[in-house]
C-alpha positions, 0 to 999 in steps of 0.5 A: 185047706190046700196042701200049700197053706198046710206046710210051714214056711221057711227062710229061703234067702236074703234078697238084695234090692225092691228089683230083685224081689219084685222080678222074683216075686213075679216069676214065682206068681207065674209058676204058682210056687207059694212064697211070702216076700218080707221087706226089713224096712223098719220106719223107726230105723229109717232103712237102717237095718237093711244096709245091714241085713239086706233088702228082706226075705224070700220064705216057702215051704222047703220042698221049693227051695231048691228050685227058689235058689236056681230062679234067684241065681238066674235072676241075679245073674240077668241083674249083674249082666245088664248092670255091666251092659252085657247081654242087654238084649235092648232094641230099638224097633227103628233100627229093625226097620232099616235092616 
């Protein structure tokens, strides 16, 4: 066994939305960082208990937590800019050519 399948996982967080855990997800594949992402959709409540609980959870080994925490604070953070249009680094490529 790895040394990464002999440690117990832990909840880390609660994440917000499909997006956030998707993009967290994502970036913690890239940075080979064992996580297990668990949405709380139950189909006998209908999303009920999301509404209450939140989208799901973000579980790891606690020796990554803190660097979990600090790439889900970037990633909320980058959300709520572009959800307020700030910092929305969007570019047209044909605007790039007439300059």
């Amino acid at each position: 066994m790895s040394e990464n399948t002999d440690q117990e996982y832990v909840k880390i967080a609660v994440l917000e939305s499909i997006v956030e855990a998707q993009i967290l997800g994502s970036i913690l594949k890239e940075d080979n960082i064992p996580h297990l992402i668990q949405s709380y959709h139950d189909t006998a409540y209908d999303g009920l208990y999301q509404l209450q609980k939140g989208w799901g959870k973000i579980s790891s080994p606690l020796s990554h937590k803190e660097n979990i925490l600090k790439i889900l604070d970037e990633v909320r953070a980058e959300n709520y800019d572009m959800e307020d249009g700030e910092d929305a680094n969007f570019s047209n490529s044909d605007d790039e050519k007439e300059e």
